[in-house]
C-alpha positions in Angstrom: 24.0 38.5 68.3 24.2 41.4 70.9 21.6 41.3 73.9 19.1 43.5 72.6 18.5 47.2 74.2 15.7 48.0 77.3 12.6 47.9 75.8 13.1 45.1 72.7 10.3 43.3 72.3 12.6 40.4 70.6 13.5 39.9 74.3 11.2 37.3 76.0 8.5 37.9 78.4 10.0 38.3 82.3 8.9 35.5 84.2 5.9 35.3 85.5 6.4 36.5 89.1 7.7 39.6 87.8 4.3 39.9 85.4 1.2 40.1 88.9 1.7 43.7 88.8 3.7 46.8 88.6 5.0 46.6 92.0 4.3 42.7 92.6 6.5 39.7 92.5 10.1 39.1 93.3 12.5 41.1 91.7 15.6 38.5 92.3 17.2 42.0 92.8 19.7 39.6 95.8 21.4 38.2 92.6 21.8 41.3 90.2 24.0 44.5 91.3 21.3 47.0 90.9 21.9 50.4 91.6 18.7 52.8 91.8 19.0 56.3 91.4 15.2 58.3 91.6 14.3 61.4 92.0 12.4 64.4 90.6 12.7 66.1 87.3 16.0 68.2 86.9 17.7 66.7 89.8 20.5 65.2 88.1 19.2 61.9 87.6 20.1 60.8 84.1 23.8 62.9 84.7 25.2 61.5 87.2 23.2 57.9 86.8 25.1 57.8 83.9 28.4 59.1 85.1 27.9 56.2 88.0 27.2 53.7 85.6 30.5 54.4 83.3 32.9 54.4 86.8 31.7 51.3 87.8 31.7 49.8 84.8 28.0 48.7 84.4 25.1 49.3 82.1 22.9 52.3 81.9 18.8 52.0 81.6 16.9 55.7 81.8 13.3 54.5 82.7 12.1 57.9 82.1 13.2 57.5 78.6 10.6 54.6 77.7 7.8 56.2 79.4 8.9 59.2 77.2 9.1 56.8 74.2 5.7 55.0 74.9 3.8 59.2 75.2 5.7 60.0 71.3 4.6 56.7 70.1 0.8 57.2 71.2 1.3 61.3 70.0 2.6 59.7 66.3 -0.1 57.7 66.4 -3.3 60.0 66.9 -3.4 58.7 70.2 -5.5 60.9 73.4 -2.8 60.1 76.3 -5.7 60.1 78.1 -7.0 57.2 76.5 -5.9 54.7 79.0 -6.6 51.0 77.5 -5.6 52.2 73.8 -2.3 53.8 75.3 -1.6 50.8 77.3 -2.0 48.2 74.2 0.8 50.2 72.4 2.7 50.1 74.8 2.6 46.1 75.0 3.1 46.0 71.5 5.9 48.6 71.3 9.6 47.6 70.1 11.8 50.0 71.8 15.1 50.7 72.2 16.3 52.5 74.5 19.9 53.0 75.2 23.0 55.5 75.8 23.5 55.7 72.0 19.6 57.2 71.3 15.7 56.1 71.7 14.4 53.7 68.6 10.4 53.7 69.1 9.2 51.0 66.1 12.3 51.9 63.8 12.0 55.4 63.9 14.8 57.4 65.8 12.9 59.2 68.6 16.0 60.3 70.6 15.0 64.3 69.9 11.9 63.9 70.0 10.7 62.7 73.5 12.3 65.3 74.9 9.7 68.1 73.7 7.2 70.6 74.5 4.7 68.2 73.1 5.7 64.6 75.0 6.9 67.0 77.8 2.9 67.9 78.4 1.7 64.5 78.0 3.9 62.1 79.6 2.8 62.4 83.5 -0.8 61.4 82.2 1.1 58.5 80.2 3.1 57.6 83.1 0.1 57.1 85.5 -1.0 54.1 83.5 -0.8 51.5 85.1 -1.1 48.9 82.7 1.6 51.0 81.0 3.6 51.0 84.3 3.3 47.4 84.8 4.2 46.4 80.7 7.2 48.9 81.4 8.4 47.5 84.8 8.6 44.2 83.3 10.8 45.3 80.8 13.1 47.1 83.3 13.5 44.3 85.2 14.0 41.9 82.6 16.4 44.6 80.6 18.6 44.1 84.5 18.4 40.7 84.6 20.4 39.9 81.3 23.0 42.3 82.0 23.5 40.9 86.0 22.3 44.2 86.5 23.4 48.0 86.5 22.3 51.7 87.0 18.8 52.0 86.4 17.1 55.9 87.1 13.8 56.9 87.4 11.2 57.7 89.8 10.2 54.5 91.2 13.5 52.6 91.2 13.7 51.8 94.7 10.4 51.4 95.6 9.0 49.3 92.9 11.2 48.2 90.1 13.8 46.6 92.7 13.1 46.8 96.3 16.4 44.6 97.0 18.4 47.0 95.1 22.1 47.2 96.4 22.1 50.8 96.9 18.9 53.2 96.3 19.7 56.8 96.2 17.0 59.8 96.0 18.6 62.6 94.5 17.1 66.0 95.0 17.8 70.1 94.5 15.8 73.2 95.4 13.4 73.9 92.7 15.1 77.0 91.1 18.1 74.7 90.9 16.1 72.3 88.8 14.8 75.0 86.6 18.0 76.2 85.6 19.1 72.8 84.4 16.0 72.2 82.7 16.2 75.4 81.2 19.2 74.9 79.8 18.4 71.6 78.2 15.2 72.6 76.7 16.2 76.5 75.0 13.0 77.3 73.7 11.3 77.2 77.1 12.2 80.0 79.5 12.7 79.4 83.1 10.0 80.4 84.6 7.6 78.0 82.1 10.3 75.6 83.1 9.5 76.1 86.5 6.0 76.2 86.0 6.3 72.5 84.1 8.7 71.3 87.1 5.9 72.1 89.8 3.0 70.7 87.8 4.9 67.6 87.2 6.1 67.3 90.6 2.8 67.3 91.6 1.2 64.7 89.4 3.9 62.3 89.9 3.8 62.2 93.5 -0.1 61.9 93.7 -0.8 59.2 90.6 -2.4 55.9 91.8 0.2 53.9 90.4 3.8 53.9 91.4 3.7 57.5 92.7 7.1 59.2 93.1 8.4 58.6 96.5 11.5 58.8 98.9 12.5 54.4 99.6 12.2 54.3 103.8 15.8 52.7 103.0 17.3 55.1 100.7 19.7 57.8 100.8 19.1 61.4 100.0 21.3 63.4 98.1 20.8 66.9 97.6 22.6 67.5 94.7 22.1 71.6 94.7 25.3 73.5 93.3 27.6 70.0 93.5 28.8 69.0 90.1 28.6 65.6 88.9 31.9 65.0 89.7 31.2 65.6 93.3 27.6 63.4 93.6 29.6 60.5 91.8 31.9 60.6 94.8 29.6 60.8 97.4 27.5 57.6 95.4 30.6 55.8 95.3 31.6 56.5 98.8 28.0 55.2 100.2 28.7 52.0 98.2 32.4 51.0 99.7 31.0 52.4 103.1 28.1 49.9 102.6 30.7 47.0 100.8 32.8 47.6 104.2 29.7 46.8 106.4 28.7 44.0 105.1 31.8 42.3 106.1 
């Protein structure tokens, strides 16, 4: 039977060290090769994470995507987002799958779906959960531990999901940048709503309670601002053999 997908509650529970808390307990990061990739919305995380991930030859995990997945699943359900201990016991009872071929959210393909306007509005709220951060965190880490680990991106990466992680790089772009991606990716938004949603996300993320988004004091910024992927690949790459080279 095939390891099952980030977010499968057929998986079992991560042990209990990695359960105290969103942030709490050890990772065992020092025996898995994790690479962390964080960063804002629309600066090229889930692009190039992805791209990284295929020439090295490891597994994929966008966090962002269950987070996402967790907000359609409470918006399906008649859910308020802002109803904190209802949101958090669906996501605990949630089966997701979440992997590069789509997003499965109880059986129902959710892929399309929690990228929209309407998961697009509520997600920051859904994402600053913390019981939802800390059921979610679990599953990263456990989704890491069964693949000896791999290319995980979101916004707390590096500073929360795995600390230890082998390489931790914050990938960034100027804001009109951003919105031009985004804008691209979602057509029926123009780019100044786009960069309208960008700032008010920015915003919330980096001021939650819980995991707020956050440059790692050890990790390398990467303004990715008119490079191609092609080109923030190589310069990821180069930062691991440069590192590889050091540690000998």
């Amino acid at each position: 039977m095939p390891p099952a997908s980030a977010g499968s509650r057929s998986e079992p529970p991560a042990a209990a060290d990695e359960r105290g808390g969103s942030g709490g307990g050890a990772t065992g990061a020092e025996t898995l090769r994790v690479i962390a990739i964080d960063g804002p919305a629309g600066s090229g995380k889930s692009t190039v994470a992805r791209a990284l991930a295929r020439r090295l030859g490891l597994e994929y995990l966008d966090t962002g995507a269950m987070y996402r997945a967790v907000t359609f699943a409470a918006l399906r359900a008649g859910i308020d987002p802002d109803d904190a201990d209802r949101v958090a016991a669906l996501a605990r009872s949630l089966d997701l799958d979440v992997s590069t071929d789509g997003v499965i959210v109880d059986g129902v393909d959710a892929t399309v779906e929690i990228r929209g306007p309407a998961v697009n509005r509520a997600v920051s709220v859904v994402a600053a959960n913390p019981e939802v951060r800390r059921e979610l965190v679990s599953r990263q880490r456990e989704w890491a531990r069964r693949r000896g680990g791999g290319v995980l991106e979101g916004r707390d990466i590096g500073t929360v999901v795995f600390p230890d992680a082998e390489l931790k790089v914050y990938l960034t772009a100027d804001i009109e940048e951003r919105a031009r991606r985004r804008a691209r990716e979602v057509r029926e938004l123009d780019y100044e709503q786009v960069a309208a949603e960008l700032a008010r996300r920015d915003t919330l993320d980096a001021t939650r309670d819980a995991d707020p988004l956050a440059t790692a004091a050890d990790a390398v910024v990467v303004d990715t601002t008119g490079k191609s992927i092609d080109e923030v690949v190589d310069e990821v790459v180069a930062l691991l053999d440069a590192a590889a080279k050091g540690a000998k």
